[in-house]
Backbone as JSON Lines, residues from 0, in Angstrom:
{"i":0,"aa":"X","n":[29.66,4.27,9.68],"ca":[30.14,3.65,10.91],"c":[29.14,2.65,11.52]}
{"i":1,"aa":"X","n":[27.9,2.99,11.61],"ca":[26.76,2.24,12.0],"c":[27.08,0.63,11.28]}
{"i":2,"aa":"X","n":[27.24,0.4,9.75],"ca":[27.44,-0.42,9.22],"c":[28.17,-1.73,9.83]}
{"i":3,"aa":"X","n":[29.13,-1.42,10.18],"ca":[30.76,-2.31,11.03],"c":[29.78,-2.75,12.36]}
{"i":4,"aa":"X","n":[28.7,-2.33,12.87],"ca":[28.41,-2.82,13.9],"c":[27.04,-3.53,13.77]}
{"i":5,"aa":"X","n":[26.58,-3.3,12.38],"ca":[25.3,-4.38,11.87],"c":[25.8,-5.52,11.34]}
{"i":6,"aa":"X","n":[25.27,-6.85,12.55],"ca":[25.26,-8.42,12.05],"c":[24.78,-8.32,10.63]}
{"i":7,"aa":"X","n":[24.06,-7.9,10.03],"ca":[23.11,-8.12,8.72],"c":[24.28,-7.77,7.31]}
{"i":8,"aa":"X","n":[25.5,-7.04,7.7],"ca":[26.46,-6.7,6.41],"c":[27.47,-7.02,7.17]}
{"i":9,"aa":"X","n":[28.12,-7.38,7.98],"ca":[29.28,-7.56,8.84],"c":[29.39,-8.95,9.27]}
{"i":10,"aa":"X","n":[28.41,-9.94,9.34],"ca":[28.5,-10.96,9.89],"c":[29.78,-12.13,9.44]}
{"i":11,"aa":"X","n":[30.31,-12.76,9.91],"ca":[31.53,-13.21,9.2],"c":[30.64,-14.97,8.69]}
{"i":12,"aa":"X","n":[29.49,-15.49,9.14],"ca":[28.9,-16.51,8.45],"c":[27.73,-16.88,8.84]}
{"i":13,"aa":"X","n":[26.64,-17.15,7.76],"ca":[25.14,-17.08,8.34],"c":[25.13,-17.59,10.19]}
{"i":14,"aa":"X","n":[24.33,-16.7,10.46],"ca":[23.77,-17.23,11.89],"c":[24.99,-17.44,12.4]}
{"i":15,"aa":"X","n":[26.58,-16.91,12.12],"ca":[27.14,-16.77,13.58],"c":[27.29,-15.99,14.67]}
{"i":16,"aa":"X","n":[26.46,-14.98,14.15],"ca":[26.45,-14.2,15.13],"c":[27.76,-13.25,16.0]}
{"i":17,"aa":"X","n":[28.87,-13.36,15.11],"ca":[30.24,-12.47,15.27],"c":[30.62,-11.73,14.1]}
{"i":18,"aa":"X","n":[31.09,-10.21,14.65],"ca":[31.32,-9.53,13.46],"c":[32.77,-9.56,12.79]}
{"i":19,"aa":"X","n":[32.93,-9.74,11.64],"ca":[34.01,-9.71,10.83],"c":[34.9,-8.43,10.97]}
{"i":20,"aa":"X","n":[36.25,-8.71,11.17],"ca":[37.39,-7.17,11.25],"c":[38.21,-7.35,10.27]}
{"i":21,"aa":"X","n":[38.32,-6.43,9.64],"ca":[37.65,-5.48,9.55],"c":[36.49,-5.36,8.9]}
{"i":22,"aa":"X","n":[35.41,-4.86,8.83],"ca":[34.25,-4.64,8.18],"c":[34.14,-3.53,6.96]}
{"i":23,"aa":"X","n":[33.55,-3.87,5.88],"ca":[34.46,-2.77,4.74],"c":[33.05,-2.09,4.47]}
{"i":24,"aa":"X","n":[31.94,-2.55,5.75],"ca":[30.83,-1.87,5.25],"c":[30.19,-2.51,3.71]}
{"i":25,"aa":"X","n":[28.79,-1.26,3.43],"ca":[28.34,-1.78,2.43],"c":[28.67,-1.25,0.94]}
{"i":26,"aa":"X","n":[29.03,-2.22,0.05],"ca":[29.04,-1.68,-1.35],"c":[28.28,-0.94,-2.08]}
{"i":27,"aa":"X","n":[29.49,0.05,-2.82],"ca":[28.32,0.63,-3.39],"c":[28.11,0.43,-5.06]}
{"i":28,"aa":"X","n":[27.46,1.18,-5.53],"ca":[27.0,0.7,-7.1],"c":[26.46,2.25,-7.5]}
{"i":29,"aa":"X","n":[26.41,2.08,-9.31],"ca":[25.76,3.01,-9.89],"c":[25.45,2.49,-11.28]}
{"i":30,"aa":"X","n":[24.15,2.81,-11.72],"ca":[24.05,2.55,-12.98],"c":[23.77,3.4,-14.18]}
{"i":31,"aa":"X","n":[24.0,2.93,-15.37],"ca":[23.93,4.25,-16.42],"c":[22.57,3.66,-16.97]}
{"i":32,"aa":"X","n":[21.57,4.73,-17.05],"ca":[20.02,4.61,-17.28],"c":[19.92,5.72,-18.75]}
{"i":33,"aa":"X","n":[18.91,5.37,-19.33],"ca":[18.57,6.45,-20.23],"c":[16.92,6.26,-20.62]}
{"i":34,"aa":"X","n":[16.43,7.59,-20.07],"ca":[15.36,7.6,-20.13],"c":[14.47,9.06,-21.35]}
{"i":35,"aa":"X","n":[13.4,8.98,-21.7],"ca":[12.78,10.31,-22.73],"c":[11.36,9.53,-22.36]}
{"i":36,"aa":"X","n":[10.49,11.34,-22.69],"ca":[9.4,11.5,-22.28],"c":[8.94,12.62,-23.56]}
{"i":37,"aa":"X","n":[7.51,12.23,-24.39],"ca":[6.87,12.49,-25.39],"c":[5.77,13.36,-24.76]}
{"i":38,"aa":"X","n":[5.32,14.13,-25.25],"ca":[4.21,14.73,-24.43],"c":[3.35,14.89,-25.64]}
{"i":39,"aa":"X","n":[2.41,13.83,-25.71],"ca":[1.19,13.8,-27.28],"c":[0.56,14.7,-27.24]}
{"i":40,"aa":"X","n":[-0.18,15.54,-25.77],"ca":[-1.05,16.11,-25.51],"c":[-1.25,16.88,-23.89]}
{"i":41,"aa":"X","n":[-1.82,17.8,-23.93],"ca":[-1.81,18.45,-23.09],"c":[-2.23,16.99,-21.53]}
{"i":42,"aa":"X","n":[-2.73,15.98,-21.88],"ca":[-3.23,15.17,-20.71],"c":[-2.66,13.98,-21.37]}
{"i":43,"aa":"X","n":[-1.73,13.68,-22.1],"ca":[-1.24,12.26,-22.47],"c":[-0.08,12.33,-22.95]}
{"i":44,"aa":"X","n":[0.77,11.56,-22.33],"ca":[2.71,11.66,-22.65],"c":[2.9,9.89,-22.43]}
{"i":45,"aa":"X","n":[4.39,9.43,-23.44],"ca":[4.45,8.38,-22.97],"c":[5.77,8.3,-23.03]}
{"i":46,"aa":"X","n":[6.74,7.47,-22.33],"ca":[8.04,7.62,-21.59],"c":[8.81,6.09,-22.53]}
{"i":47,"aa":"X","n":[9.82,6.17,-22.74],"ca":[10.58,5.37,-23.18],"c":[11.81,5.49,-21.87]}
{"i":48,"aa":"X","n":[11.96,4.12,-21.35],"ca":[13.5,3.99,-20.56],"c":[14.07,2.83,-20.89]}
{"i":49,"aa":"X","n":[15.61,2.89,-20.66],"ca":[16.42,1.83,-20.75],"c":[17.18,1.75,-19.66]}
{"i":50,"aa":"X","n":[16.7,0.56,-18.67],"ca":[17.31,0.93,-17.22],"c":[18.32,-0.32,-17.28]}
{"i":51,"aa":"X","n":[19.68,0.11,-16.52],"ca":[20.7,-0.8,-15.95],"c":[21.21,-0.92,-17.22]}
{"i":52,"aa":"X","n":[21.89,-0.18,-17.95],"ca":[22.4,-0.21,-19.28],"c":[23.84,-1.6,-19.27]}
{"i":53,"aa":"X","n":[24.23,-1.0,-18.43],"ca":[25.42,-2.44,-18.3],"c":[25.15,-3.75,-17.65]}
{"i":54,"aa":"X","n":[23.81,-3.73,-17.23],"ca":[23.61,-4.96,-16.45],"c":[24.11,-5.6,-15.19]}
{"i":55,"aa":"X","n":[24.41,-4.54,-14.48],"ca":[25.24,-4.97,-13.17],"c":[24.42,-5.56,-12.55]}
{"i":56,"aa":"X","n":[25.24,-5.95,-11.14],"ca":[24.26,-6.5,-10.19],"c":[24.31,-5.99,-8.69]}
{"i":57,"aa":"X","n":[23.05,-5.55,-8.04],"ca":[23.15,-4.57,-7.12],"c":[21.93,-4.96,-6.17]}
{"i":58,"aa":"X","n":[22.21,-4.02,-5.56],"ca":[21.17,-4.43,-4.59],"c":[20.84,-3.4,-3.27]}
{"i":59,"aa":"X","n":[19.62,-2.65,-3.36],"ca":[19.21,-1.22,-2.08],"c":[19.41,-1.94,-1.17]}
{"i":60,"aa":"X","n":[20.26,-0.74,0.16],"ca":[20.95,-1.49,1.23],"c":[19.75,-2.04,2.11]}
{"i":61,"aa":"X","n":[20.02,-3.35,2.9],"ca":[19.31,-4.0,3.98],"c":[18.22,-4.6,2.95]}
{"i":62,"aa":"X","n":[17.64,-4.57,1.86],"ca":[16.8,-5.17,1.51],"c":[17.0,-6.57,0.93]}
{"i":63,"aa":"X","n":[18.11,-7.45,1.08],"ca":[18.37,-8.62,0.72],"c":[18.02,-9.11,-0.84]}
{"i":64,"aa":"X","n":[17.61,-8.42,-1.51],"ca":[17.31,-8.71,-2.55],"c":[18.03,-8.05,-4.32]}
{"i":65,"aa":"X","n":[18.26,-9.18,-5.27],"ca":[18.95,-8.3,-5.98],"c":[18.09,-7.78,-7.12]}
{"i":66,"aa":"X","n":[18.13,-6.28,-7.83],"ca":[17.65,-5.51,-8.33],"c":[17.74,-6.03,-9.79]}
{"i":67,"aa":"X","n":[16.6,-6.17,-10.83],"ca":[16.72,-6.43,-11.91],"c":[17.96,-5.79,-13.19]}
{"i":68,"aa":"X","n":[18.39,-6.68,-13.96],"ca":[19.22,-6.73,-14.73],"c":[19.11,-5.64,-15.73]}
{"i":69,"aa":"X","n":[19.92,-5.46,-17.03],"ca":[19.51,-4.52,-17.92],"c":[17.7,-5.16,-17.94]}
{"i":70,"aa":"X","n":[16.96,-3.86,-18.36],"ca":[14.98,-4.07,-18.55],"c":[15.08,-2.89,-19.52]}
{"i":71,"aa":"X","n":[13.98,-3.03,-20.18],"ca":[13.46,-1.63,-20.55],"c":[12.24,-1.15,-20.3]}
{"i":72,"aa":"X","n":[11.1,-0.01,-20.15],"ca":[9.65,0.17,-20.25],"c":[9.66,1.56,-21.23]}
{"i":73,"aa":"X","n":[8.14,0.8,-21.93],"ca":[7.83,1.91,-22.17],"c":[5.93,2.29,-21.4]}
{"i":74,"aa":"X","n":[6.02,3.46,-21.65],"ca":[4.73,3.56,-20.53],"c":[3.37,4.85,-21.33]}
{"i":75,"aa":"X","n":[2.49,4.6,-20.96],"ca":[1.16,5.44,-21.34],"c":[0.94,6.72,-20.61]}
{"i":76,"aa":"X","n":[0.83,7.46,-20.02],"ca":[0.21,8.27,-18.78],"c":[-0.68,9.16,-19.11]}
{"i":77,"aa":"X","n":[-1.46,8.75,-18.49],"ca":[-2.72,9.82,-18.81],"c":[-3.02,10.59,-17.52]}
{"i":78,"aa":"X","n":[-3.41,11.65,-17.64],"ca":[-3.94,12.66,-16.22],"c":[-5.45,13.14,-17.1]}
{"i":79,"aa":"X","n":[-6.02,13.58,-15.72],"ca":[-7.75,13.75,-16.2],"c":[-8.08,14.37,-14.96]}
C-alpha cells in the first residue's frame, strides 16, 4: 500500500510530481540460479554459480538500477 503513495514508482512522468491511478505498485521478478560448492580441504572450497539463468531484467526495489544479465563466477575461499 505504501507503494501507490511513493512519487518514485507511481509517478505518472519524470518530475511531475502527480501520482498515477491506478498505481499497480512495484513489479515483481524471480530468477532461476544454480549454484555448487567443492570443499578441497578442511580451510579451502571453491564455488561454481550460474546466476540469472534466463537473463531477465530486474531490478531491487527503490534502487534505480538494473541488475546484471545471465553472469557466471567461479570463486577461491580460503579461511585461516
Amino acid at each position: 500500500p505504501l507503494d501507490e503513495k511513493d512519487l518514485r514508482i507511481c509517478e505518472t512522468g519524470p518530475f511531475s510530481g502527480l501520482l498515477e491511478t491506478p498505481c499497480s505498485g512495484t513489479d515483481s521478478w524471480a530468477t532461476a540460479n544454480f549454484t555448487t560448492t567443492w570443499k578441497l580441504n578442511s580451510n579451502l572450497s571453491t564455488r561454481l554459480a550460474f546466476l540469472n539463468l534466463s537473463d531477465e531484467t530486474y531490478r531491487w526495489h527503490g534502487s534505480g538500477f538494473d541488475q546484471p544479465g545471465f553472469n557466471s563466477r567461479w570463486t577461491l575461499e580460503g579461511r585461516f
